[in-house]
N, C-alpha and C positions, 0 to 999 in steps of 0.2 A: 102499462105500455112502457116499452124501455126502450133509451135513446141514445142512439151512438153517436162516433166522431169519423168522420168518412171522407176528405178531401175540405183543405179550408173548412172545418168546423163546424160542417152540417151536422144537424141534429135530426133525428125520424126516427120511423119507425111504424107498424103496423101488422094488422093481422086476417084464414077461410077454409066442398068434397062432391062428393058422387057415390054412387053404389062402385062396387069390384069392377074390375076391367070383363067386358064381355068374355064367355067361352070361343063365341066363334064370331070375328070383330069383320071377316070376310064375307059375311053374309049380310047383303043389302039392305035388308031391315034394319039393321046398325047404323047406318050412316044418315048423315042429317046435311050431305054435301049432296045435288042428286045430279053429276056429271061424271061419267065413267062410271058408273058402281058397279059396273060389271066384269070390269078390264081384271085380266086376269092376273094382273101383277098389286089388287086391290087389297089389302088387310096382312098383306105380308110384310114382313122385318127381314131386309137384311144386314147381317153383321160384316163387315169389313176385315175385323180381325181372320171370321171362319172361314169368308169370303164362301158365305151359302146363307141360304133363308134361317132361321130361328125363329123357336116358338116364344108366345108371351112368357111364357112359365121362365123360359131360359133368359128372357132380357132381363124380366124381373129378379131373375136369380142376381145376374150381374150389377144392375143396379142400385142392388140393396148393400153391396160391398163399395161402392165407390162413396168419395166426399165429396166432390163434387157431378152434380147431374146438368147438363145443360139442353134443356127441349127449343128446339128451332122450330118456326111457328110462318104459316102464311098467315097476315094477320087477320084475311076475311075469312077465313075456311071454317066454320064450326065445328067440323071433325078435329081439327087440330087441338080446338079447346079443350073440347071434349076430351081426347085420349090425355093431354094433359092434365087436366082434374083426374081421371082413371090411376094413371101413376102416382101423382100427389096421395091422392088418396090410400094406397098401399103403399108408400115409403113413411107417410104418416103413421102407418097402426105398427109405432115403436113407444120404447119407451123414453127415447131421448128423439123428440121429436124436429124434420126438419125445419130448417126455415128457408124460406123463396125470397130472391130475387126480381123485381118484375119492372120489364125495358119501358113499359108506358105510363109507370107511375115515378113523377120527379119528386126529388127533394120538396120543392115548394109546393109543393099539393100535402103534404104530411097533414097539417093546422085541420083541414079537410077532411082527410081520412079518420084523423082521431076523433075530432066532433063526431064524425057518423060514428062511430063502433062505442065511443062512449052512450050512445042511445041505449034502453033499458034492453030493447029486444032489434037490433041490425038484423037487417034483410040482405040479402046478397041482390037481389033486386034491384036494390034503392042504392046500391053502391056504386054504379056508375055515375047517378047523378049527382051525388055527393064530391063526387072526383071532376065533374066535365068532362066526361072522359069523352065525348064526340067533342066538345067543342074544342080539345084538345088534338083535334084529328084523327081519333081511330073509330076503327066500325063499331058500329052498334052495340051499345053494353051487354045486349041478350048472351052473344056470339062469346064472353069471356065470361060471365054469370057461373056457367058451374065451375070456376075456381075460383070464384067469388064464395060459393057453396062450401069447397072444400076447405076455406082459409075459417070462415066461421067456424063449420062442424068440427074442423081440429084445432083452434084458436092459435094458428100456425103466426110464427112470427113475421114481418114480410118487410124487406127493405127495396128502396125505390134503385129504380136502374139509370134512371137518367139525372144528370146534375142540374143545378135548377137552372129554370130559364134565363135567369138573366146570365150568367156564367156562357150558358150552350150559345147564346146571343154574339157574349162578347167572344168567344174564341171563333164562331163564323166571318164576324168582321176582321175579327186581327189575328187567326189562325195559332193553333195550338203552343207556337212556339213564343206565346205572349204569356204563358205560363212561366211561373220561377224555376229554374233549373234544376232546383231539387224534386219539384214536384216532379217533373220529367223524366228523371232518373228513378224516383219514385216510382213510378208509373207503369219504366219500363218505355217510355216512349221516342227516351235519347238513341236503343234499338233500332237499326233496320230492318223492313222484313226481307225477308228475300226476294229479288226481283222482281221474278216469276209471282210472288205472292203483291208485291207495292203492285205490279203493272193490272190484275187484274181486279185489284181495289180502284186503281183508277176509272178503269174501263164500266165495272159496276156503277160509279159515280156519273158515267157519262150517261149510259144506258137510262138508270134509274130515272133521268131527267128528261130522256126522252132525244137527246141530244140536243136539246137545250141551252144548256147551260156555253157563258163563254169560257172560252179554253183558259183565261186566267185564271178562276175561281175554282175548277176543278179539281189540282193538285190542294188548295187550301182546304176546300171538303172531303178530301179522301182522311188529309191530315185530322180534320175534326172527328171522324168516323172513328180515326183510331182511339180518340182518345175516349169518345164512347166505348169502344170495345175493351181498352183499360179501364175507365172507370167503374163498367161491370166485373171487371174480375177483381177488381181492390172491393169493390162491396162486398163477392163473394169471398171472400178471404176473411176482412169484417165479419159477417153472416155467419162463419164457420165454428165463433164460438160463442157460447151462451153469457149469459152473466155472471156463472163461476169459471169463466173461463173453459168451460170444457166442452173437447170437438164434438161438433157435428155437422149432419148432412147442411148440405146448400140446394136448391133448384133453385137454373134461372128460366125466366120465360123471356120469350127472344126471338125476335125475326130470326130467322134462318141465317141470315149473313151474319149476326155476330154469334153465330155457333163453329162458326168454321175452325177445325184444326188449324190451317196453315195460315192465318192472322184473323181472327175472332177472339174475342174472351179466352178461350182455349188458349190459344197464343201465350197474352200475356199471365196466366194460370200458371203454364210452363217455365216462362221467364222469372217469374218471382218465386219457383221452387228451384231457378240454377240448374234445369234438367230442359234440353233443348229437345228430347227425345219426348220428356213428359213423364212425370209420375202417373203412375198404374191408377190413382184414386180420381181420374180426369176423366169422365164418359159425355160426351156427345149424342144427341139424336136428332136427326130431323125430320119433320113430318115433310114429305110430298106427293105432290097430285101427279095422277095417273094421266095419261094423254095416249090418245087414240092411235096416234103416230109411233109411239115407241113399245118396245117390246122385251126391252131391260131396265133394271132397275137404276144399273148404274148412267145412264142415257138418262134420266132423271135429276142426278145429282150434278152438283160442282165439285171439281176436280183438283184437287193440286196439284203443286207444279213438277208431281212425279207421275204425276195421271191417276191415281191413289183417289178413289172417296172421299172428301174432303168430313167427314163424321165416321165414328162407332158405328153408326147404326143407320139405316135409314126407313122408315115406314112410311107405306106408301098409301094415298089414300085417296078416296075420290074428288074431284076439281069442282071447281065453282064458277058458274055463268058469270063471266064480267066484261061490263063495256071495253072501249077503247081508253085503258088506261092516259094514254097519251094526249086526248083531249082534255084534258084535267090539268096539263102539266103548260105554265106558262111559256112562251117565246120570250127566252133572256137577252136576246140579243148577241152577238157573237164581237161586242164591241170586246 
């Protein structure tokens, strides 16, 4: 297992497939989300660049030229996993193999992960429990298992997407700019984004909380958000070379939000190669669900603040029954 230096002097490190990507991903029997599966915008890709549908063959084509991949993800959808092991798995069968990035496993869970996979024979099964990964707040281990599969069967290398707890802790309380200046700089975070792009980080921030949250802490959470969305792409940068130093691919896995072109990962990707436009070797995708109400793809997605697609790509896939998110989500008070 080999261990790097990734922000303040963390050390980690880690490592998991599926069969090939289905012929025909449109057809019902595929899916393991069972809301929409018949919408007919269901199993389709589209490309942003062609600005038309594409087939698997052709994303895959694309894919396999880029250095970095970044897959956007609802995080309860099991199709989403699913197509994510499917890729892994065919950007895998090289001979300078990728390594992943992945947003739900932190720094401090490493001690963790390495115990488990030092076992004689790791299960991809048993790998959630070894992580907490529910008690850490995400769905069900089943729902990410096949790339728990794919990280074993190609003994893929994997670093953690989140900083560790206590750090994520202290910068919510005293917000990003408790960071050393260099790191900042570092970071990319001494950056603005662009209006259009800070305002509708904000507005996410509000949303996601249900409108919750009081209006003072909301600017300090957008600020924290970003420094997640930089600290994924400083991993990925890390991630990029092996232990002779020599490139290769990255995939990150990633809520949908830090996939965003216009300030996600992608962002500061661009920012740390000094091209605001983006080096060609930056692909974005993001999985989402189909809705009964809409009847384009791009009515789907989030937008920047050119009205542009905010990803490469987008595939669309069927939705999953969920309560009332909102009840879940506390009354902060609006003191």
């Amino acid at each position: 297992m080999k261990f790097f230096r990734a922000f303040f002097s963390f050390t980690l490190v880690l490592l998991v497939s599926q069969p090939a990507l289905a012929s025909k991903l449109s057809n019902p029997e595929h899916w393991r989300s069972g809301i929409q599966t018949n919408h007919a915008l269901v199993g389709k890709i589209w490309s942003r660049k062609k600005q038309a549908f594409v087939s698997v063959e052709e994303l895959e084509a694309d894919l396999k030229t880029k250095r970095y991949v970044l897959l956007g993800e609802k995080h309860d959808n099991p199709d989403h996993h699913w197509l994510q092991a499917q890729i892994i798995n065919k950007l895998a069968d090289t001979l300078v193999k990728p390594s992943l990035v992945i947003e739900m496993i932190r720094v401090d869970q490493m001690r963790r992960l390495d115990a488990f996979l030092a076992q004689k024979s790791p299960k991809a099964e048993h790998m959630g429990t070894a992580l907490l990964w529910e008690a850490n707040g995400w769905p069900d281990w089943s729902l990410y298992q096949p790339i728990g599969e794919t990280i074993l069967e190609h003994n893929l290398e994997v670093y953690p997407g989140l900083a560790s707890r206590k750090l994520n802790n202290h910068l919510i309380k005293k917000n990003i700019f408790a960071l050393p200046e260099e790191s900042l700089k570092a970071f990319k975070l001494d950056v603005p984004l662009e209006p259009e792009a800070e305002k509708s980080l904000i507005e996410e921030v509000r949303a996601v909380h249900c409108n919750k949250l009081p209006e003072r802490v909301i600017r300090p959470m957008a600020n924290v958000q970003r420094f997640r969305d930089a600290w994924m792409a400083d991993v990925m940068i890390t991630a990029s070379l092996d232990d002779n130093n020599k490139q290769r691919q990255v995939i990150l896995i990633a809520g949908s939000g830090h996939t965003r072109d216009d300030r996600g990962a992608p962002w500061y990707l661009r920012k740390r190669a000094g091209d605001h436009k983006g080096p060609s070797d930056i692909v974005s995708i993001q999985f989402v669900e189909a809705n009964e109400r809409v009847k384009t793809v791009q009515e789907l997605a989030w937008l920047d603040p050119e009205g542009e697609v905010a990803a490469d790509y987008l595939w669309v896939t069927p939705a999953v029954k969920r309560g009332n998110y909102c009840d879940s989500i506390p009354d902060f008070g609006k003191k």
